[in-house]
C-alpha positions in Angstrom: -18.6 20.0 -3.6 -18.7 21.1 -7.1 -15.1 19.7 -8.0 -16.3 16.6 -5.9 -18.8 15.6 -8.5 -17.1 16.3 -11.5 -14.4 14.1 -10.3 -17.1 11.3 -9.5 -18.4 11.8 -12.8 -15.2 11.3 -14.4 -14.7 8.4 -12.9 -17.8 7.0 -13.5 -17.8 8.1 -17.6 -14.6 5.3 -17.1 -16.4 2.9 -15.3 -19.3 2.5 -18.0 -16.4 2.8 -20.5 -15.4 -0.9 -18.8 -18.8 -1.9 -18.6 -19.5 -2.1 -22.3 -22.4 -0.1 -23.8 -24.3 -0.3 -20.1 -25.5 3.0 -19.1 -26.3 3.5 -15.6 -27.4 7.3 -14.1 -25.3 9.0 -11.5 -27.5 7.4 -8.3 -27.2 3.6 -9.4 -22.8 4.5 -10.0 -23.3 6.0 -6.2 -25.7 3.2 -5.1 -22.6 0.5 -6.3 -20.2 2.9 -4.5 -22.1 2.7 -1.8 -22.4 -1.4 -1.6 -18.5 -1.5 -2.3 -17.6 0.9 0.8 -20.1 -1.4 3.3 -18.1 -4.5 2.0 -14.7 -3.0 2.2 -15.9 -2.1 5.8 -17.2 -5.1 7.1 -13.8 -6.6 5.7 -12.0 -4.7 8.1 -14.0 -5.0 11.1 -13.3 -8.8 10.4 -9.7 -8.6 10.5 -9.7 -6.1 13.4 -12.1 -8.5 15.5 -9.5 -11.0 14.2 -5.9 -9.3 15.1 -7.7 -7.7 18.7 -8.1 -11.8 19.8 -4.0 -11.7 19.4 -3.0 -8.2 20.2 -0.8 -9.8 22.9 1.2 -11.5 20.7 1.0 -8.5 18.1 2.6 -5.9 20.7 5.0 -8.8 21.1 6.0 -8.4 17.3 5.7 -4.7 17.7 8.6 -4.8 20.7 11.2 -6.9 18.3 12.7 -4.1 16.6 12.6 -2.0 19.7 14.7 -4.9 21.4 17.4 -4.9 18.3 18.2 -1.5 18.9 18.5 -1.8 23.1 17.2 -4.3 25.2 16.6 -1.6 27.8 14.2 1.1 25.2 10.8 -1.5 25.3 10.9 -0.9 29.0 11.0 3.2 28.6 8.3 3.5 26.6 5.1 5.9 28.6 2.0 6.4 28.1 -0.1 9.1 29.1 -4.2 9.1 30.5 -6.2 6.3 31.3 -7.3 5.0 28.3 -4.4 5.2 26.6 -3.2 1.8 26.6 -7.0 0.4 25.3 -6.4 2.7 22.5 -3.3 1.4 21.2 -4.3 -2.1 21.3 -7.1 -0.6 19.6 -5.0 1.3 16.8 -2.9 -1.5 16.6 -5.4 -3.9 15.9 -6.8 -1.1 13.0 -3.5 -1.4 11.4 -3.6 -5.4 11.6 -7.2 -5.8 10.5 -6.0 -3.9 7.2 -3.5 -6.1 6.3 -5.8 -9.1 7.2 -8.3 -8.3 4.9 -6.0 -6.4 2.4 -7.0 -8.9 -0.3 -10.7 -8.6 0.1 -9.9 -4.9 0.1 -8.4 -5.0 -3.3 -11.2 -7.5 -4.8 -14.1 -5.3 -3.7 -12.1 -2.4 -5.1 -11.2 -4.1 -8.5 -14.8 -5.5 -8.6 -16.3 -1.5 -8.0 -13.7 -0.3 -11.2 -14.4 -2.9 -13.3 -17.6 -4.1 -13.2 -18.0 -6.0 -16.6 -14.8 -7.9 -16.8 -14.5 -10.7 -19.6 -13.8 -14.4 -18.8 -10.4 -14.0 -20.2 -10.2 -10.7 -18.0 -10.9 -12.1 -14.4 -8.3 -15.1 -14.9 -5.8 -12.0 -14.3 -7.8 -10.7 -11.5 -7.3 -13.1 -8.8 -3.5 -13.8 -9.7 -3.2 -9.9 -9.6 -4.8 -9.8 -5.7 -2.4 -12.7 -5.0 0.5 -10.8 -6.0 -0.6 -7.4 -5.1 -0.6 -9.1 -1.3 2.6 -10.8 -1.8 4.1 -7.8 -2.3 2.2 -5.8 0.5 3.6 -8.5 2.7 7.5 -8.4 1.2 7.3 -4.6 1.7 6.0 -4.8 5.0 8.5 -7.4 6.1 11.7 -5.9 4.6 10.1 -2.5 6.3 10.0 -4.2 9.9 12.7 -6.6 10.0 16.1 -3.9 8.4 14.2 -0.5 7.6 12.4 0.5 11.1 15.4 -1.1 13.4 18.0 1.0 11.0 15.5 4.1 12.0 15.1 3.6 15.2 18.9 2.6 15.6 19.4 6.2 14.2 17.5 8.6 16.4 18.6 6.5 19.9 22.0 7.0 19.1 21.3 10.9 18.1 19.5 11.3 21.2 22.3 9.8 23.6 25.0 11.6 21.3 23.6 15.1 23.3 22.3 13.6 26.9 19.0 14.1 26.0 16.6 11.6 28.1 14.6 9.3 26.2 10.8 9.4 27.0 9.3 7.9 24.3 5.5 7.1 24.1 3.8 4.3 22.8 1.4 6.1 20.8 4.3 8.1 19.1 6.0 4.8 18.7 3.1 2.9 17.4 2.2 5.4 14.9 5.7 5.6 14.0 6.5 1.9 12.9 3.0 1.3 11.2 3.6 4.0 9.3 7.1 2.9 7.9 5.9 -0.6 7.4 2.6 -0.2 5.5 4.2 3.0 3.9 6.5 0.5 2.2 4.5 -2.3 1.5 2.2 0.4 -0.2 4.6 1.5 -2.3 5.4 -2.4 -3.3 2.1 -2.1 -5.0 3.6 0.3 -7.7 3.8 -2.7 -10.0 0.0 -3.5 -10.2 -1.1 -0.3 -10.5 1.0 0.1 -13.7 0.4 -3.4 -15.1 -3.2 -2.5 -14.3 -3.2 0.5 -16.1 -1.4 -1.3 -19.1 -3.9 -3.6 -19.5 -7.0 -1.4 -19.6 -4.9 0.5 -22.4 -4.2 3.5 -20.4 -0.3 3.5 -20.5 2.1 1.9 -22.6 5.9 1.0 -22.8 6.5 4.4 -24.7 4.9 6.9 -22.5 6.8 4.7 -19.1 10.0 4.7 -20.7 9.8 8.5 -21.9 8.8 9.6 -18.7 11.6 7.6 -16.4 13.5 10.5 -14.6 10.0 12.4 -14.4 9.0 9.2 -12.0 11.9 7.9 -10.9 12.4 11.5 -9.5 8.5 10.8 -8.5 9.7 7.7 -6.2 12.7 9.5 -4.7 10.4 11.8 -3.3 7.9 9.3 -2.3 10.4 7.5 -0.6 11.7 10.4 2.0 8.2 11.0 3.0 7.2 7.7 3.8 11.2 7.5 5.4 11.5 10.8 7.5 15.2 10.0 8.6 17.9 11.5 7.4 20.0 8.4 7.4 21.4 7.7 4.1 20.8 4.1 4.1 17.1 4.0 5.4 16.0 6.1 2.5 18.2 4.3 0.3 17.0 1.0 1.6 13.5 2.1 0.2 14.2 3.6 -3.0 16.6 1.5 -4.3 13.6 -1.6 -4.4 10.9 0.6 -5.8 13.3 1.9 -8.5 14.3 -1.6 -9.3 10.1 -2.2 -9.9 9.7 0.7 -11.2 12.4 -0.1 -14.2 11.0 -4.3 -14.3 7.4 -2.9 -14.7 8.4 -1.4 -17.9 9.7 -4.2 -19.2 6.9 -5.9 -18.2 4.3 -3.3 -20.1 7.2 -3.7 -23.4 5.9 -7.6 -23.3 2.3 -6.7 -22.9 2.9 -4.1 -25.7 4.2 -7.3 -27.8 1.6 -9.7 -27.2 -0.9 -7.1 -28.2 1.0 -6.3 -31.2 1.3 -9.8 -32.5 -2.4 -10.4 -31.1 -3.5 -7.8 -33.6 -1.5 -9.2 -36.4 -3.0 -12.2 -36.4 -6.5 -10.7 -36.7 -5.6 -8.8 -39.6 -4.0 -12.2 -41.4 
């Protein structure tokens, strides 16, 4: 628990940093902490209440890319016990009620890091949530409409290449395909996160472009974990996009570098 608090004490040395010359003691950081996790948490209950009243028409969208690779696989899918079935309408509504209330997520969370933000500072924040959820949303979409089907398509054919007999599980199946399509639209979020960090000064264009194989090389790896399929053109149907943010967001940070610059001309003229 040692290397628990010293990390929390880090973090929260940062946070007063933001905060301007405010001091708070360890307790009141972990008393805010402790507000923001209750909010983030009654956010997601909301959204789950929300996505369980239309988890009939969510298993519907979970079927689709089931249907794309054989008309015939939705129909072989198993489960096993009783209360199976409850529990993946339960699960799946989990996964829906996070990306419901993924923007209130990311406000709460902002609002916790950064508790003292200027004026000029929150006009960024709520374009930043909007974008952030845009491009949860592409990521997710691009994951579940050409990514999971391509996956799927993959393993069917391997397992009908050797006889084997299909017997896939819904659980398996569910856990499967919200993993590949929130794995991607997490990793759509790389362009906040480093924009982010720009902005509160923590990275710049020199240190992004001097370190580009280091995390391009960072992203490749990324990328097979959150695609665990050997198919060439799954994994490169996720890297290729992150790359390509990856490479815009530094450009983006050499503009933000600029406007700084000039910024700080002008004050010393």
């Amino acid at each position: 628990m040692l290397w628990l608090n010293k990390l929390l004490q880090s973090f929260f040395n940062f946070r007063e940093k933001s905060d301007g010359d405010v001091v708070k003691p360890f307790l009141d950081h972990m008393e805010d902490l402790r507000w923001t996790l209750l909010r983030m948490l009654m956010a997601l209950v909301a959204g789950m209440v929300i996505a369980f009243t239309f988890v009939g028409d969510l298993m519907q969208l979970l079927r689709a890319p089931l249907r794309v690779v054989n008309p015939e696989l939705e129909k072989q899918l198993v489960t096993h016990g009783i209360t199976e079935s409850f529990m993946i309408t339960l699960e799946l509504a989990f996964f829906a009620g996070i990306v419901l209330s993924l923007p209130l997520l990311i406000y709460f969370l902002a609002s916790f890091i950064l508790p003292a933000l200027t004026r000029k500072e929150k006009k960024y924040l709520f374009p930043g949530i909007l974008v952030s959820t845009l491009l949860f949303m592409a990521g997710t979409y691009v994951s579940y409409k050409f990514v999971l089907p391509r996956t799927l398509k993959f393993f069917f054919d391997y397992s009908n290449k050797y006889d084997l007999r299909i017997m896939w599980t819904w659980k398996e199946y569910l856990s499967f395909s919200t993993w590949m399509t929130i794995g991607l639209g997490l990793l759509c979020q790389l362009p906040i996160v480093i924009v982010a960090l720009s902005l509160l000064g923590l990275v710049d264009y020199k240190l992004l472009s001097g370190t580009r194989s280091y995390a391009i090389t960072g992203i490749l790896i990324l990328a097979a974990v959150v695609a665990p399929s050997p198919d060439p053109m799954t994994f490169i149907t996720f890297a290729v996009p992150i790359v390509a943010l990856y490479e815009a967001c530094i450009w983006i940070v050499w503009l933000i570098d600029r406007r700084k610059q000039r910024a700080e001309s002008l004050r010393e003229i």
